[in-house]
C-alpha positions in Angstrom: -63.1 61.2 189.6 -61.0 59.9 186.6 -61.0 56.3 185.2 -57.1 55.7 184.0 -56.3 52.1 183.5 -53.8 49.7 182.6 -53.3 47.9 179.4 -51.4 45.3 177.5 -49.5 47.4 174.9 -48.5 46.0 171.4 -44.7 47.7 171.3 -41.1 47.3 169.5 -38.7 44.7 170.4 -35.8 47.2 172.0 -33.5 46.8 168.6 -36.4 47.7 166.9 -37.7 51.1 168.5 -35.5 53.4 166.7 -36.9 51.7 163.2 -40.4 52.3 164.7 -41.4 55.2 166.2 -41.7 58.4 164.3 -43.8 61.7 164.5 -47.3 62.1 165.2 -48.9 62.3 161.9 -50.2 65.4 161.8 -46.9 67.9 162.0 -45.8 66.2 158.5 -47.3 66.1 155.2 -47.5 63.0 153.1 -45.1 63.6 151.0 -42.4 64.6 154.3 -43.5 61.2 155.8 -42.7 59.5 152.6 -39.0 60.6 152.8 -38.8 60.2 156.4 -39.5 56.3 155.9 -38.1 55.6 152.7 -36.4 52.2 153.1 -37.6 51.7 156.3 -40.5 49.5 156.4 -40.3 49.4 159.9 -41.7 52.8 160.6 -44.7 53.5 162.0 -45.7 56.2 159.5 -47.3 53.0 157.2 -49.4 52.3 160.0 -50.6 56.3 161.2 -50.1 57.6 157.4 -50.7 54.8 154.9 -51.4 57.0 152.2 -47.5 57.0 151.9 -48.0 53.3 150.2 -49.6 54.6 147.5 -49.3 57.0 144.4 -49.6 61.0 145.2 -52.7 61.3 143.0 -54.3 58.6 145.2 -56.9 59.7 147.4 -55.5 59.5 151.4 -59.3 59.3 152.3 -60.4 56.1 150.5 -61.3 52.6 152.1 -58.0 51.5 150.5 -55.7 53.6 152.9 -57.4 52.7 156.1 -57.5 49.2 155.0 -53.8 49.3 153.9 -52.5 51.0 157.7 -54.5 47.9 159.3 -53.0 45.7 157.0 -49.4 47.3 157.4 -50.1 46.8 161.6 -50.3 42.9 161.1 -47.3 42.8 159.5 -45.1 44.2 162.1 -47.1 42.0 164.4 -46.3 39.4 162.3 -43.0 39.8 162.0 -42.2 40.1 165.5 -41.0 44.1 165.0 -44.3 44.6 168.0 -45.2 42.3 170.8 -47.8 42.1 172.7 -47.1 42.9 176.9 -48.0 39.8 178.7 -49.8 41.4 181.3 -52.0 44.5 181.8 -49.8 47.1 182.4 -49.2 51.2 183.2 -45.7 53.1 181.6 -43.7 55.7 182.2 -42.3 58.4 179.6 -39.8 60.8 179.6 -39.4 63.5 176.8 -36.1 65.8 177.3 -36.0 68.6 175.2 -33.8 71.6 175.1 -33.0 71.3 178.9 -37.1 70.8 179.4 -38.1 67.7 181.0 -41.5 66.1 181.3 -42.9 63.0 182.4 -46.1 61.1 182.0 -47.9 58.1 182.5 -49.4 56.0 179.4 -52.4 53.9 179.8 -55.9 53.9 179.1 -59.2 56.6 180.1 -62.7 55.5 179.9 -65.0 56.4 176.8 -67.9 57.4 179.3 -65.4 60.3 180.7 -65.0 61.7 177.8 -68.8 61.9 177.4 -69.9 62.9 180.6 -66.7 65.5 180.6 -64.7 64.7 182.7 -62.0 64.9 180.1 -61.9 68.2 179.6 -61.7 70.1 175.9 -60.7 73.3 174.7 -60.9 73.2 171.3 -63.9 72.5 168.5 -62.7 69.8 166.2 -63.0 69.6 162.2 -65.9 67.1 161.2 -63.7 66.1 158.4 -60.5 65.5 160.0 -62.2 63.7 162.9 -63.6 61.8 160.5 -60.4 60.4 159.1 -59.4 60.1 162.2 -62.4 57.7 163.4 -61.5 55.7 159.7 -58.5 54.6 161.5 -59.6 53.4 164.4 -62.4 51.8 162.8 -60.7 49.8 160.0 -57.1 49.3 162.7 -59.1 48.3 165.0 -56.0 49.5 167.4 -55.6 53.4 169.5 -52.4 53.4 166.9 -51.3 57.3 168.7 -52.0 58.1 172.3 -53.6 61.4 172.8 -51.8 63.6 175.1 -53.6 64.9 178.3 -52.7 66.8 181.7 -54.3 66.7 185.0 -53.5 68.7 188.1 -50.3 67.4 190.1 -50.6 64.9 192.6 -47.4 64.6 195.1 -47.8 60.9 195.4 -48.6 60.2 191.7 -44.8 62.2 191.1 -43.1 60.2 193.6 -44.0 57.1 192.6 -43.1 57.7 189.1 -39.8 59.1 190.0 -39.6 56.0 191.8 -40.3 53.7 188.6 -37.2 55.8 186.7 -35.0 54.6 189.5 -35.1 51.1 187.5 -33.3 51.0 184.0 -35.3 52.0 181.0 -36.9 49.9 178.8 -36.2 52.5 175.5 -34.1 55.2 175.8 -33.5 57.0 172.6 -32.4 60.1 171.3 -33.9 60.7 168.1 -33.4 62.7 164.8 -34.7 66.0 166.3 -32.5 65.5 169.5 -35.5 64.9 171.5 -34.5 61.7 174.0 -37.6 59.5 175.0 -37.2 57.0 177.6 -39.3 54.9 178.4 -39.9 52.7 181.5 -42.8 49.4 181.9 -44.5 49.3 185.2 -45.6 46.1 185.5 -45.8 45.4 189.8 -49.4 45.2 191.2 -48.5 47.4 193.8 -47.5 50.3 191.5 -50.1 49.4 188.9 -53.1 49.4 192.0 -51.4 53.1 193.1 -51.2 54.5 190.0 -55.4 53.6 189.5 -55.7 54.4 193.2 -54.5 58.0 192.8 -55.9 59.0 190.0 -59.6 57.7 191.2 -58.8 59.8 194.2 -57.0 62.9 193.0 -57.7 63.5 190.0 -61.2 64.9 189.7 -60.5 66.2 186.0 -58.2 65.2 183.1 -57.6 67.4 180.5 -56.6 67.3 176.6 -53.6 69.0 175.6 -52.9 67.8 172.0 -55.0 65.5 170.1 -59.1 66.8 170.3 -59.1 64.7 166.9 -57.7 61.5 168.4 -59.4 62.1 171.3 -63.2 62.3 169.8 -62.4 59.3 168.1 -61.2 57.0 170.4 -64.2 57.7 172.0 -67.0 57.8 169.2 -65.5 54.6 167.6 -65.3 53.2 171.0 -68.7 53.9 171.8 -69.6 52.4 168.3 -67.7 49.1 168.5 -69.5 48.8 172.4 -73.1 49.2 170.8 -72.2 46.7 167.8 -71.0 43.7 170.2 -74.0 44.8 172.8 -72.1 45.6 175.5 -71.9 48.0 178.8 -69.2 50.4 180.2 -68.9 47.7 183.0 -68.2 45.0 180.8 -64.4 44.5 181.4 -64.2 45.1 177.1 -61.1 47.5 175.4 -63.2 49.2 173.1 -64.6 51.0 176.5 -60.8 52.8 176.9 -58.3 54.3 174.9 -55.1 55.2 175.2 -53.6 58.6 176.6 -50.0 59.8 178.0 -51.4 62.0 180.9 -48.9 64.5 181.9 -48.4 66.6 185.8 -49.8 70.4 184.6 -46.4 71.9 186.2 -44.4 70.0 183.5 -45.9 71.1 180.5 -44.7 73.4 178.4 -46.9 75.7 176.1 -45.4 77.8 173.4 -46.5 80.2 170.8 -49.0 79.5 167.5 -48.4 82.8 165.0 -50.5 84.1 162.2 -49.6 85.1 159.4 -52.1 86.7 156.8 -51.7 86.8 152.7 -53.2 90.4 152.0 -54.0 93.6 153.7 -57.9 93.9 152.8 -57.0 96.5 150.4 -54.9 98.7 153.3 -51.4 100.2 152.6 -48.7 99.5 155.1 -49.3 102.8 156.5 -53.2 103.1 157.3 -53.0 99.6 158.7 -50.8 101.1 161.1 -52.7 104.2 161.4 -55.8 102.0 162.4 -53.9 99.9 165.0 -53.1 102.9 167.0 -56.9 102.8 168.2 -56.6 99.6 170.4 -52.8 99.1 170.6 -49.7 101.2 172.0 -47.1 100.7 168.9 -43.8 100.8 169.3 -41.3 100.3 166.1 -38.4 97.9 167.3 -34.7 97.6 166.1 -34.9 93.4 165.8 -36.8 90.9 166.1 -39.5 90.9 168.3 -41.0 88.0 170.6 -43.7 89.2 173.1 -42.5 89.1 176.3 -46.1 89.2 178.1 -49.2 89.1 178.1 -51.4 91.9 175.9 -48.1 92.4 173.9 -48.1 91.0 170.0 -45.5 91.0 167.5 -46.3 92.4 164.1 -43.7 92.1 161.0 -44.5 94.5 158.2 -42.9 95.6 155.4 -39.1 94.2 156.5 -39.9 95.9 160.5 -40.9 94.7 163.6 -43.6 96.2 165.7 -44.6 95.5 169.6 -48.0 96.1 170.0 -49.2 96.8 173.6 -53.4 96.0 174.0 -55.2 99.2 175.1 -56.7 98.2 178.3 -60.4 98.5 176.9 -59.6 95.6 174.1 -59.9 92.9 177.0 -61.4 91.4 179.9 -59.6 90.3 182.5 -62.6 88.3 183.9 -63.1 86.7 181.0 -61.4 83.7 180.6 -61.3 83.3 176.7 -61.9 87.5 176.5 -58.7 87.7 177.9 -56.7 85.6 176.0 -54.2 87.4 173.3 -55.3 86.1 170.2 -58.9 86.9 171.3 -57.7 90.6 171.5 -56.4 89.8 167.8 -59.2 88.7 166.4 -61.7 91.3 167.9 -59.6 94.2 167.2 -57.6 93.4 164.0 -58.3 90.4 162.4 -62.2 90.9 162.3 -62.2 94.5 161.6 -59.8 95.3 159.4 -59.0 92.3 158.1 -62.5 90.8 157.5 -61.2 87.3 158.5 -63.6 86.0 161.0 -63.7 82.2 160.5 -59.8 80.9 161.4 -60.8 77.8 160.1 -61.9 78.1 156.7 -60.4 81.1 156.5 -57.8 80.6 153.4 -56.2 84.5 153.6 -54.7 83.2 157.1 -52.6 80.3 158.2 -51.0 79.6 161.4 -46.9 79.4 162.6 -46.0 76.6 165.5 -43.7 78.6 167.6 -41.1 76.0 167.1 -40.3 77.4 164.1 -39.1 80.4 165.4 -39.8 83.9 164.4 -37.4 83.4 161.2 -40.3 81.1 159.5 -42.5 84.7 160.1 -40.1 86.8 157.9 -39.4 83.9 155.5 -43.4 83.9 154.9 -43.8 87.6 154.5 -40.5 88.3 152.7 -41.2 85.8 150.3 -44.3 87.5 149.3 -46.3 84.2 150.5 -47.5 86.3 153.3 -47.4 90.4 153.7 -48.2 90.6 157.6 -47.2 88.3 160.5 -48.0 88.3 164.2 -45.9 86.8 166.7 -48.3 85.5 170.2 -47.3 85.3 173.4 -47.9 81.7 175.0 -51.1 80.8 176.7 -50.5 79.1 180.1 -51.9 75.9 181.4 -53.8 77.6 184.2 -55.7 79.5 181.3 -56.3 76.5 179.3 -57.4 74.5 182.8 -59.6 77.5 183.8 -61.4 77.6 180.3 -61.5 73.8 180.0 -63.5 73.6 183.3 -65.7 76.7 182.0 -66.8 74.9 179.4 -65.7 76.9 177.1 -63.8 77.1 174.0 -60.7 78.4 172.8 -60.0 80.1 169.6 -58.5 77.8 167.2 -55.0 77.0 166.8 -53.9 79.0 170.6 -51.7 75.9 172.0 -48.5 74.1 170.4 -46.8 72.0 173.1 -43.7 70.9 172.5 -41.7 68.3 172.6 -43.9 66.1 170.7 -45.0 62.3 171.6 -43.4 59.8 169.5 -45.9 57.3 167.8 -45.2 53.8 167.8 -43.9 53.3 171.1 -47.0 51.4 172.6 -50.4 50.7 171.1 -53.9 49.5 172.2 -55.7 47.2 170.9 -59.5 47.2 170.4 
């Protein structure tokens, strides 16, 4: 069963929180985080993105970054922009976005689930980017962004948070993207010995949404700092948890991660067409199109869209990754026509958040950036659950949840 504890959380004084939190560093580039914080050295981006304290040329890999986010930490501690909680405690927050409403509980899992899986991945991760990623736990000595997780819903888990939001919020904020966060502190030992309580015996499984990165080093640099001081997974230290916003699976909302691809492998417009007609059922549309269902793909070519309809033979319905859409992309077009066969070294391919809408798909290939794009339909939880606890993996870049945690609002300390 899962390990999912409290924690005292280093967070911003309420006139500060706005000042604070910002995006999770990696749905902004450097320079976008530099212009997002300019004159505001409050924000949490010179903590998560330090490279923004330097000169462009210089290299957001070196010692000197790391060292600088830890460096830029203590200052807001110093400060008094972040305060330590008194007491060990769990919290509650809500993201509304667009009418969607989700709610989750932040504190800490244990290191030794992650390695004897129960956490549950889907995804490979990128030695080199889990590698930065380690760096800043390492030289911050602080989880500075939780990783965002899901577990199957528990009724009693729901109604006591809902009972916690009866109380006023500790942050509520709407911020520059219209997404409001709220955020409530459970600190009574009767919730606090619930919320453990449940989850030790509900919750068999938990299971990472967003954040494979964050999540493998949490737990690696954990594991690291444990062998270093000589400890045990019993021994009551931090550095055997990190910190995670675990969300109900009926909340979450999963949409669409498009492709779009820089050249046709020496096709014309025509024969790429006349080659699709082997595994998919084309149909020309008058508009945009955004698949409405499973097996269905959106294709924009040459200034049209197309719905393509997967031939029944392309997949397998018993097959939990088989099955999923941009499987049937890569086995029947990507692959074969396109010679593209590793997504993520691949340079002739890059990939569209579905937040962006299909109009960043038709900027890319209108532009001449891009000359085909394909529009997904979203995976569901239940097929990222059901090939989580196959231990198996999914495809890269198959799940963009949205709305988006806001980092700053809480950190652990190692």
């Amino acid at each position: 069963m899962s390990i999912f504890k409290p924690f005292k959380a280093t967070r911003p004084q309420v006139d500060k929180v706005k000042n604070v939190a910002c995006r999770p560093y990696d749905v902004l580039n450097r320079s976008e985080a530099k212009a997002d914080s300019a004159g505001n050295p409050d924000s949490f981006y010179h903590v998560i993105k330090p490279e923004i304290d330097f000169d462009d040329a210089h290299n957001p890999y070196d010692e000197s970054v790391y060292k600088k986010g830890r460096e830029n930490y203590e200052r807001l501690k110093d400060s008094g922009v972040l305060l330590e909680e008194s007491k060990e405690c769990f919290y509650v927050y809500q993201l509304i976005m667009d009418g969607h409403k989700q709610t989750g509980l932040v504190g800490c899992c244990a290191i030794d689930d992650y390695f004897e899986n129960n956490i549950k991945k889907h995804e490979l991760t990128r030695p080199d980017k889990e590698e930065d990623r380690k760096n800043h736990v390492r030289y911050g000595k602080i989880n500075a962004e939780p990783v965002f997780f899901s577990y199957p819903h528990v009724k009693q888990i729901d109604t006591l948070v809902e009972e916690v939001k009866l109380a006023a919020p500790t942050y509520d904020v709407i911020t520059d993207d219209g997404i409001q966060h709220t955020l409530w502190v459970v600190s009574a030992d009767d919730h606090i010995n619930s919320i453990e309580t449940y989850f030790a015996a509900n919750v068999p499984s938990i299971y990472v949404a967003d954040g494979h990165h964050r999540t493998a080093a949490g737990a690696l640099v954990g594991q690291e700092f444990r062998e270093k001081a000589g400890g045990s997974r019993t021994d009551g230290n931090r550095y055997n948890y990190f910190m995670a916003v675990v969300f109900p699976d009926n909340q979450l909302k999963i949409i669409d991660y498009n492709r779009v691809v820089k050249d046709l492998n020496g096709l014309s417009e025509g024969e790429l067409i006349s080659k699709l007609d082997t595994s998919f059922l084309i149909e020309e549309m008058s508009g945009q199109y955004r698949p409405e269902a499973l097996h269905t793909i959106g294709m924009y070519l040459g200034s049209k869209w197309y719905k393509l309809t997967a031939k029944s033979d392309t997949y397998d319905d018993n097959d939990p990754v088989g099955v999923l859409d941009v499987t049937i992309l890569s086995k029947q077009v990507l692959e074969p026509l396109f010679d593209i066969v590793d997504l993520r070294r691949d340079k002739r391919i890059d990939f569209v958040g579905g937040i962006r809408g299909l109009g960043e798909l038709e900027k890319r290939v209108n532009s001449g950036e891009m000359k085909v794009a394909f529009a997904m339909h979203p995976v569901s939880m239940k097929q990222l659950i059901d090939i989580s606890d196959a231990d198996l993996i999914m495809p890269p870049k198959v799940t963009w949840f949205e709305p988006k945690l806001r980092s700053g609002l809480f950190v652990h300390e190692l």
